[in-house]
N, CA and C of each residue as an Amber inpcrd file, in Angstrom:
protein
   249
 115.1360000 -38.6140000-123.5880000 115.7330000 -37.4540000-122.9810000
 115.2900000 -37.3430000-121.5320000 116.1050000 -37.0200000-120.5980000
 115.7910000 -36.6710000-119.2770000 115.5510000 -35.4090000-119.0160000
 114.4810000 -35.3620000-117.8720000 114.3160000 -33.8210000-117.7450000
 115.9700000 -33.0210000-116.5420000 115.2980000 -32.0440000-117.2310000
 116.8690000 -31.2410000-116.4130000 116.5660000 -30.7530000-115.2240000
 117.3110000 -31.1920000-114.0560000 117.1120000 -30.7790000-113.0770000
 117.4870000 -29.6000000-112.3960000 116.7280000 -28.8560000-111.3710000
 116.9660000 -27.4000000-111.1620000 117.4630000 -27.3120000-109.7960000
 118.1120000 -26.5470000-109.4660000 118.6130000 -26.2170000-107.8470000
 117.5420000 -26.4580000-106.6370000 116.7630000 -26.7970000-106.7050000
 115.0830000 -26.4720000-106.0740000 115.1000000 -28.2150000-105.7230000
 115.5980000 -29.1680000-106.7660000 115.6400000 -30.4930000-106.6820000
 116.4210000 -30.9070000-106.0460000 117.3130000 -30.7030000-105.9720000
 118.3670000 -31.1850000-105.2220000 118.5980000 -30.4710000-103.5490000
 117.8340000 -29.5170000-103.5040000 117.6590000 -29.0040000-102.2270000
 116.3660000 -29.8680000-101.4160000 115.4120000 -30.3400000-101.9380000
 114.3080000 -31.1550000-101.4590000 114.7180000 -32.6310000-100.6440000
 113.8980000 -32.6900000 -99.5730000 114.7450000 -34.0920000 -98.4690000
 113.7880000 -35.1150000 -99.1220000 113.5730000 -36.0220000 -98.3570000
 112.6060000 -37.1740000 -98.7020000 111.2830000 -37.1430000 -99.0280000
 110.6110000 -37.7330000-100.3420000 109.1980000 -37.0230000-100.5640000
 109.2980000 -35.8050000-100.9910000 110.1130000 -35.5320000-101.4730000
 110.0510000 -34.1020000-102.1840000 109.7890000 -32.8810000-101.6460000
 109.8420000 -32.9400000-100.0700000 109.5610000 -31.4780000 -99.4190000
 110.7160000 -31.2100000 -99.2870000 111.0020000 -29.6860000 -98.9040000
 111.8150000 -29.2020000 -98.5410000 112.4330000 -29.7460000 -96.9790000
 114.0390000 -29.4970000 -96.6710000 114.1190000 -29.1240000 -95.2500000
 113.2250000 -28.0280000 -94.3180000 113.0320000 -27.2400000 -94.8630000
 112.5080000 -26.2010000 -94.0760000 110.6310000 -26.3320000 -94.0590000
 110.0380000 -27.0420000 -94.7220000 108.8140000 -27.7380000 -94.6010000
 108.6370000 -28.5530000 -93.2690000 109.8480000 -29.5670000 -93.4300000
 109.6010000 -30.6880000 -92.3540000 110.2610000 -30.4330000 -91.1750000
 111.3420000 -29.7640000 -91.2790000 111.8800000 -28.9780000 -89.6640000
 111.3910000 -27.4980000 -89.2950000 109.9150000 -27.6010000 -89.4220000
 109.2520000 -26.4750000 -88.2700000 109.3490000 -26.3080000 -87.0240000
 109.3810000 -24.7760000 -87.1120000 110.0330000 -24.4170000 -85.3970000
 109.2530000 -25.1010000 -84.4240000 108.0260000 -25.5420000 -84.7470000
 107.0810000 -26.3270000 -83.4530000 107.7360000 -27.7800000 -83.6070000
 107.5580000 -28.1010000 -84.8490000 108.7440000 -29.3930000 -84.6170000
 109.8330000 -29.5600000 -83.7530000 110.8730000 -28.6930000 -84.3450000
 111.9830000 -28.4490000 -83.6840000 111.7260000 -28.2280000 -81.7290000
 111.0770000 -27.3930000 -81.5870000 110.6960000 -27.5130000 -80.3310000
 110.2790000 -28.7860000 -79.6640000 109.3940000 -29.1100000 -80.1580000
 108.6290000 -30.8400000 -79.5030000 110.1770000 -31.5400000 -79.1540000
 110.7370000 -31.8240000 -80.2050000 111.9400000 -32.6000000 -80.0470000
 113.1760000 -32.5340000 -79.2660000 113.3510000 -31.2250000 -78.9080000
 114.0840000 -30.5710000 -77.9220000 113.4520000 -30.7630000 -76.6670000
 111.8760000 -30.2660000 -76.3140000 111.3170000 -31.0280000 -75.0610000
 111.4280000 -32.5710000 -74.9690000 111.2230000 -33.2300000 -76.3490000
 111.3010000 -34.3570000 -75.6570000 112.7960000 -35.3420000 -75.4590000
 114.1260000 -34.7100000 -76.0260000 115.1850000 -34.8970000 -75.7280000
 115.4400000 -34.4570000 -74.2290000 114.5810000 -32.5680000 -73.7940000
 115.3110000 -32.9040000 -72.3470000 114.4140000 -33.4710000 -71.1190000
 113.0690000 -34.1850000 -71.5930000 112.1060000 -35.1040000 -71.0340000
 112.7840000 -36.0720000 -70.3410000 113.6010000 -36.7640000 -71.5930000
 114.1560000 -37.8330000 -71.7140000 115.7330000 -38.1650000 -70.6590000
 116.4860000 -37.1230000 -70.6980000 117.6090000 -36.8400000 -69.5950000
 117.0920000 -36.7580000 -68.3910000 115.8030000 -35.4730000 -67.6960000
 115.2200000 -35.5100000 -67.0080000 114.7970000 -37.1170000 -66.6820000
 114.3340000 -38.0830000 -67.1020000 113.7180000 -39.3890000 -66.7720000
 114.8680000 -39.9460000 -65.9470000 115.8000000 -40.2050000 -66.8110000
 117.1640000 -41.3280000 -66.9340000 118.1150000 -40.7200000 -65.9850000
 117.7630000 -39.6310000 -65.8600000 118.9870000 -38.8780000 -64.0830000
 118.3360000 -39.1360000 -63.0440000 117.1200000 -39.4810000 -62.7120000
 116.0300000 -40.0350000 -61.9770000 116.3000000 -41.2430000 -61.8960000
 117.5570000 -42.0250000 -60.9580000 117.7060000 -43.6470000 -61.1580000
 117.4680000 -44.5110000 -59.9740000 117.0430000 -43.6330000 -58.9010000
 116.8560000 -44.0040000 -57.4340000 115.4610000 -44.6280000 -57.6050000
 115.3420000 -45.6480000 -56.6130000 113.9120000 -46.3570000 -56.3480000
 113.1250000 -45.7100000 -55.1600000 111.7350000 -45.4920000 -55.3700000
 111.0030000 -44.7770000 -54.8820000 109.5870000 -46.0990000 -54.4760000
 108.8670000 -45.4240000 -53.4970000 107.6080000 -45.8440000 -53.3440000
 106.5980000 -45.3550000 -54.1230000 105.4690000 -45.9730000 -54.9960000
 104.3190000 -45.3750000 -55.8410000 103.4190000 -45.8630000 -55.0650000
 102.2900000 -45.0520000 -55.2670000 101.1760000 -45.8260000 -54.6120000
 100.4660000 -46.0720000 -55.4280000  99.3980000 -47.2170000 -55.9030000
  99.0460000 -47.4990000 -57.1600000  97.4440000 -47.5920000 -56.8930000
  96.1470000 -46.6420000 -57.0260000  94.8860000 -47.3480000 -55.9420000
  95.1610000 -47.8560000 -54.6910000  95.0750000 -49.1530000 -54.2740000
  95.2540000 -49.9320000 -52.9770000  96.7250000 -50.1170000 -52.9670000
  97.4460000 -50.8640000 -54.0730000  98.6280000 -51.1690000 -54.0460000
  99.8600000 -49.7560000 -53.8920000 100.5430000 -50.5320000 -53.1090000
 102.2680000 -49.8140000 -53.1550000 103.6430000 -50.4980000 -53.2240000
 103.7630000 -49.9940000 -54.6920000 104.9780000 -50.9310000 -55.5060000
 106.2260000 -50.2580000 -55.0950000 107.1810000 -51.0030000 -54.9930000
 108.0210000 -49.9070000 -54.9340000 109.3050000 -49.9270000 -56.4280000
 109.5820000 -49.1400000 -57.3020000 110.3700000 -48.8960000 -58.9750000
 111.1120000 -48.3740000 -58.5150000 112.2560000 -48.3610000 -59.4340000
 113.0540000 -46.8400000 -60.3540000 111.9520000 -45.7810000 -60.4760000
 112.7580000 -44.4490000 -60.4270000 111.9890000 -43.6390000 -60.3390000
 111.7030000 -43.5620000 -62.1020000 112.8420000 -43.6460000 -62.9730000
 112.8920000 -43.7780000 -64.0850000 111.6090000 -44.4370000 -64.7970000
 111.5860000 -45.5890000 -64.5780000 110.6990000 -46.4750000 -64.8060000
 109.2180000 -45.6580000 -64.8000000 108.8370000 -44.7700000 -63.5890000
 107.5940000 -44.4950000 -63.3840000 107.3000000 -43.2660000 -64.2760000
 108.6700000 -42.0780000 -64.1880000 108.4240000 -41.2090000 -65.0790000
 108.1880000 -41.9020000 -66.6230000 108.8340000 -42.7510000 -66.8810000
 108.8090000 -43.4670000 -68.7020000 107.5370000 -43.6180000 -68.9710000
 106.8800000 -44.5110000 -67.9330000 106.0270000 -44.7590000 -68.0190000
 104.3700000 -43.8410000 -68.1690000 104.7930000 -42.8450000 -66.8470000
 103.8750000 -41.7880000 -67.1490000 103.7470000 -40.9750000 -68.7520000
 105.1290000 -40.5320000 -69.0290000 105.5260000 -39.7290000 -70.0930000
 104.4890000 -40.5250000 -71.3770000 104.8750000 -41.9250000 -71.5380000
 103.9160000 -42.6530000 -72.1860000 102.5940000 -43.0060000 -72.6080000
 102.2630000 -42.6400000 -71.6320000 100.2430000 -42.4850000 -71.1370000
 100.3790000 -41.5580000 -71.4170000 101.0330000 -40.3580000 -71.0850000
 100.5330000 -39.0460000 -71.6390000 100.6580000 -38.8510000 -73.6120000
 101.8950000 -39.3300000 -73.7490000 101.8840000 -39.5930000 -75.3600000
 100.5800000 -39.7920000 -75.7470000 100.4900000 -41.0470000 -75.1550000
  99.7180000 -42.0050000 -76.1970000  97.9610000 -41.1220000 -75.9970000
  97.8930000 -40.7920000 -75.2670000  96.7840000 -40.1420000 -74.6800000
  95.9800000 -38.8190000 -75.7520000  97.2550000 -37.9770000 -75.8510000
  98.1520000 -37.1030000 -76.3510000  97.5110000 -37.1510000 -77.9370000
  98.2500000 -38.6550000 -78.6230000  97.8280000 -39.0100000 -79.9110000
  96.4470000 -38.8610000 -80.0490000  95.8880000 -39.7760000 -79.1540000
  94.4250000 -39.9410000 -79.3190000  94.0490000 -39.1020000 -79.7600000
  93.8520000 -38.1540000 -78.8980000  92.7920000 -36.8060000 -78.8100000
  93.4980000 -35.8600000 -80.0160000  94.7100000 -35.9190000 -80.5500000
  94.8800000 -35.3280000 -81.7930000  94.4230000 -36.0410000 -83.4600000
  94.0160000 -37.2570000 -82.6780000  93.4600000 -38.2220000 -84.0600000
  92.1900000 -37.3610000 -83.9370000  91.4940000 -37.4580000 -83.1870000
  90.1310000 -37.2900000 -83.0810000  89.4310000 -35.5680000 -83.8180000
  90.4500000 -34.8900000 -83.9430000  89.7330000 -33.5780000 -84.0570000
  89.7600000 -33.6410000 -85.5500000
């Protein structure tokens, strides 16, 4: 015999949580900043001068924001592993 399933089951996403578990409003937010991060970067397509220490490269401006945005991620992660 199978067990009978209840309205509660079939409302649950992947892993058995709910939608409303895994799309928290801080979620939802992060993802919205980082969708308009991401437009912000990529409308940025002109090449610029960086100065790098001694060196001066000259990129896409794109390129430098991606790149920053990245270090800050990853940075970001770290220090949320750590606590």
């Amino acid at each position: 015999m199978s067990a009978k399933r209840t309205t509660t089951d079939r409302v649950r996403g992947r892993g058995g949580r709910r939608w409303s578990e895994v799309l928290t409003p801080g979620r939802v937010l992060v993802g919205a900043l980082a969708a308009l991060g991401l437009v912000f970067i990529f409308e940025n397509t002109r090449s610029t001068e960086i100065r790098v220490l001694f060196a001066e490269v000259t990129m896409p401006l794109w390129l430098a924001l991606l790149g920053t945005a990245l270090i800050g991620a990853v940075c970001g992660a770290f220090f949320m592993r750590r606590r």
